[in-house]
ZADREN-560073 format. One record per residue (C-alpha): residue number from 1; x negated, y negated, z negated. Coordinates in Angstrom, 2 decimals. Example, Ala and Ser with C-alpha at 12.3 -4.5 7.8 and 13.67 -1.06 7.14 Angstrom:
<nodes>
<node num="1" east="-12.30" north="4.50" up="-7.80"/>
<node num="2" east="-13.67" north="1.06" up="-7.14"/>
</nodes>
This chain:
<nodes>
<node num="1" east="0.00" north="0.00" up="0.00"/>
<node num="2" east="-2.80" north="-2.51" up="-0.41"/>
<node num="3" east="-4.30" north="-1.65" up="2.81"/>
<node num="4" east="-1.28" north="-2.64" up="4.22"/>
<node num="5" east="-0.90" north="-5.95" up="2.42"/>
<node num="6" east="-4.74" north="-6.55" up="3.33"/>
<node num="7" east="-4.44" north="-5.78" up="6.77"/>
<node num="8" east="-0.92" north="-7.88" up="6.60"/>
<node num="9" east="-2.56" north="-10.62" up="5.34"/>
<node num="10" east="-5.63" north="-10.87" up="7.40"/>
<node num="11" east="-3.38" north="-10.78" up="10.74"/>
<node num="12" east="-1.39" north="-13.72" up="9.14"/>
<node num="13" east="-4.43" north="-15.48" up="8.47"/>
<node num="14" east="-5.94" north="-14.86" up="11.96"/>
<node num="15" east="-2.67" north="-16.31" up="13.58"/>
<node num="16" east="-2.81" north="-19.71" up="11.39"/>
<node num="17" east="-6.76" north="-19.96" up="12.16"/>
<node num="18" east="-5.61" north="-19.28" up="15.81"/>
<node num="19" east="-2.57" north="-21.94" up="15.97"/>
<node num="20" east="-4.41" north="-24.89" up="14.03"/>
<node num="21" east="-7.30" north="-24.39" up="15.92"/>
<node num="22" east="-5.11" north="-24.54" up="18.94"/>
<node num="23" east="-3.37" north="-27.67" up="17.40"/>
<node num="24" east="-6.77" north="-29.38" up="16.66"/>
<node num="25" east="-7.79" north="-28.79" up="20.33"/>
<node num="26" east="-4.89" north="-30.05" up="21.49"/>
<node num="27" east="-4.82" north="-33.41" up="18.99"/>
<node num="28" east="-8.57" north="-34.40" up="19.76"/>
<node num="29" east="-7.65" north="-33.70" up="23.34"/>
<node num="30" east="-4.74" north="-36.53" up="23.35"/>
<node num="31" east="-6.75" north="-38.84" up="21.03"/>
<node num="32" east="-8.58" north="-38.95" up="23.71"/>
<node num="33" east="-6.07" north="-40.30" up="26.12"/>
<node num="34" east="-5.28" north="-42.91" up="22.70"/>
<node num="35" east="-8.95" north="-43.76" up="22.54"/>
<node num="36" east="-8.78" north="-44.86" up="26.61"/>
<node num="37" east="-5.65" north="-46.24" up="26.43"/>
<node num="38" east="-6.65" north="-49.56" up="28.39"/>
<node num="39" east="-6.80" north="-47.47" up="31.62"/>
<node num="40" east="-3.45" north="-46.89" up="31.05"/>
<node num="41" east="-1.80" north="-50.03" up="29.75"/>
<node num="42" east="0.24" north="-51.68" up="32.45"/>
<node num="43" east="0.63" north="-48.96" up="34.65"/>
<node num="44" east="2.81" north="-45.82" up="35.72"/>
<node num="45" east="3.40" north="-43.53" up="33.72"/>
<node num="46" east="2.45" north="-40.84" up="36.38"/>
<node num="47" east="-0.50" north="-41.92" up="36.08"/>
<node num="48" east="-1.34" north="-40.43" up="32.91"/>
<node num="49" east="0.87" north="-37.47" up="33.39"/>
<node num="50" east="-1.60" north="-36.90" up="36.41"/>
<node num="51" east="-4.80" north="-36.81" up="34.15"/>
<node num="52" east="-3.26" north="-34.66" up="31.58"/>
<node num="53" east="-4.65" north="-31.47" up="33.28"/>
<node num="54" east="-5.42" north="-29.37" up="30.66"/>
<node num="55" east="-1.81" north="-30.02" up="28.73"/>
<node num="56" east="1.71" north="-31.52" up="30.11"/>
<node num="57" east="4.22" north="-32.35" up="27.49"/>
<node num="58" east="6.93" north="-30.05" up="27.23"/>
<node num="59" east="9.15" north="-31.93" up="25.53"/>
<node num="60" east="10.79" north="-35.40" up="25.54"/>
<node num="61" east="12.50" north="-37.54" up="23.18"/>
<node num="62" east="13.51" north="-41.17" up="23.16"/>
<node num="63" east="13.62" north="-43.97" up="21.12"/>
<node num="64" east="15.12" north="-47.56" up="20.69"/>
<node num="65" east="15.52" north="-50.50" up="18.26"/>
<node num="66" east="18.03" north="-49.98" up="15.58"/>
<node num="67" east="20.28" north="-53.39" up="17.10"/>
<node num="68" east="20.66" north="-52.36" up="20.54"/>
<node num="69" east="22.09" north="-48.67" up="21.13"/>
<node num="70" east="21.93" north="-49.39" up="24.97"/>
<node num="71" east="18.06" north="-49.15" up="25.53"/>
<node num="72" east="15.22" north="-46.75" up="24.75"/>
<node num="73" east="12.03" north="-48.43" up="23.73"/>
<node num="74" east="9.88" north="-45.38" up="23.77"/>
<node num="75" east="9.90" north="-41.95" up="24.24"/>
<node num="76" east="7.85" north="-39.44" up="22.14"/>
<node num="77" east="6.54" north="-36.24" up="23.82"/>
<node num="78" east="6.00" north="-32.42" up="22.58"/>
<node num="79" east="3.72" north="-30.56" up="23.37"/>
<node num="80" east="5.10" north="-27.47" up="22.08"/>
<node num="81" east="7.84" north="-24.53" up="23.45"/>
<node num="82" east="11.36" north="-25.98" up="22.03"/>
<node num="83" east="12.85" north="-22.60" up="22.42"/>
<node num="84" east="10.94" north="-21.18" up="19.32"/>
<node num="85" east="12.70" north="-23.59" up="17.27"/>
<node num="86" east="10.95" north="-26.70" up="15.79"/>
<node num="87" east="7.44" north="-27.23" up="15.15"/>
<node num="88" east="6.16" north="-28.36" up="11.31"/>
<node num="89" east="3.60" north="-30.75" up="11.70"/>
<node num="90" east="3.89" north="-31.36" up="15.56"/>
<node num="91" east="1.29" north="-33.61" up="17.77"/>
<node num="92" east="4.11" north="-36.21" up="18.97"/>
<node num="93" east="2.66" north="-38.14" up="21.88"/>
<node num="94" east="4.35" north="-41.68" up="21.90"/>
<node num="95" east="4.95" north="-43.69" up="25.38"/>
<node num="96" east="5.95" north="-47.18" up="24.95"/>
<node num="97" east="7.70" north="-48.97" up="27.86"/>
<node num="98" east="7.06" north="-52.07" up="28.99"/>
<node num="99" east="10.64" north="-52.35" up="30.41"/>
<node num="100" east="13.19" north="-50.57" up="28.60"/>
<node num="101" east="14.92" north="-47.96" up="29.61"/>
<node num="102" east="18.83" north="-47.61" up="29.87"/>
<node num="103" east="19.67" north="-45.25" up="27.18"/>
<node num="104" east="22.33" north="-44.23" up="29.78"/>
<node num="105" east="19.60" north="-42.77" up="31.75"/>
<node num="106" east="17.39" north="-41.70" up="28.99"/>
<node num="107" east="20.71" north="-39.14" up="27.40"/>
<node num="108" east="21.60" north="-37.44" up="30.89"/>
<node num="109" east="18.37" north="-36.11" up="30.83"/>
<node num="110" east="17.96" north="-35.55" up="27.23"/>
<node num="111" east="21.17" north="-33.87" up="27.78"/>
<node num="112" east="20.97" north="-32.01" up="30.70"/>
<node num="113" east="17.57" north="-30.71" up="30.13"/>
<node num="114" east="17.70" north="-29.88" up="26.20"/>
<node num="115" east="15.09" north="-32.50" up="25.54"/>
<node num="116" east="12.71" north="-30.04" up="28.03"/>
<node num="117" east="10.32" north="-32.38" up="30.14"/>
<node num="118" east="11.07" north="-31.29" up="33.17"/>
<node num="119" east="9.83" north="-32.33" up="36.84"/>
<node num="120" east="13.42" north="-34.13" up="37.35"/>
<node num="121" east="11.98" north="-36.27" up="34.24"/>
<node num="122" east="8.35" north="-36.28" up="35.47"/>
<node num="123" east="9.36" north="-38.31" up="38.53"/>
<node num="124" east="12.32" north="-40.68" up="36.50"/>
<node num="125" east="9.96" north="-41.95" up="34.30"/>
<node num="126" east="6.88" north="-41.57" up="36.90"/>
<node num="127" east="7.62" north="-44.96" up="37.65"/>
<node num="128" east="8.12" north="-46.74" up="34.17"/>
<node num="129" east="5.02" north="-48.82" up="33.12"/>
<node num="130" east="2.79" north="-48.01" up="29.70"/>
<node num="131" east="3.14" north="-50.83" up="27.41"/>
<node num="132" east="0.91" north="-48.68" up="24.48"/>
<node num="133" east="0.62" north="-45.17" up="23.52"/>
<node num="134" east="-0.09" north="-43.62" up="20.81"/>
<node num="135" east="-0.66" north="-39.70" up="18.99"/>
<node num="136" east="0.27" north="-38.59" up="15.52"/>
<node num="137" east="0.85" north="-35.59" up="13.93"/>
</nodes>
């Protein structure tokens, strides 16, 4: 039995090493793109989708002031599969748009696609100029 809850354990602890060393990879990776962000600044948003070549988000949300319920301000991104459920302690990706976009817009795809990024969203917001970015986790 405590083979079992060694071996158990072990395989647990291999999968967290794996997955935050996966997450690390993936934060320093963005931080990058945050670290360069001047290249980006003032200009499409396909742009930096196009230089993301080792990750594309996977996930889009959107964001706007608390006063006006007709625009989106910003739109976080996920870099993680939303059909296994949420993510504790995701990287969130943040776009700000120069322009704001018509929360109209922004909810037929949030709705359509599930909050997936999908192509259809790749070349919406392909367009839509960077006013800052930024990463968390």
């Amino acid at each position: 039995m405590k083979k079992v809850f060694k071996l158990t354990s072990l395989f647990a602890l291999f999968l967290f090493y794996t997955k935050s060393n996966a997450q690390l990879d993936t934060l320093n990776y963005l931080k990058a793109f945050e670290a360069n962000k001047a290249q980006y600044i003032g200009k499409p948003f396909s742009g930096l989708l196009n230089d993301m070549t080792k990750i594309q988000p996977k996930a889009m949300w959107h964001n706007g002031p608390f006063n006006n319920k007709n625009i989106r301000t910003s739109s976080d991104l996920g870099f993680y599969d939303l059909s296994k459920g949420y993510e504790f302690n995701a990287i969130t990706f943040v776009v700000y748009w120069q322009d704001p976009v018509s929360a109209t817009d922004a909810n037929y795809y949030k709705i359509k696609n599930k909050n997936n990024f999908t192509s259809e969203e790749k070349n919406f917001f392909g367009n839509k100029i960077i006013k800052d970015i930024m990463v968390y986790r």
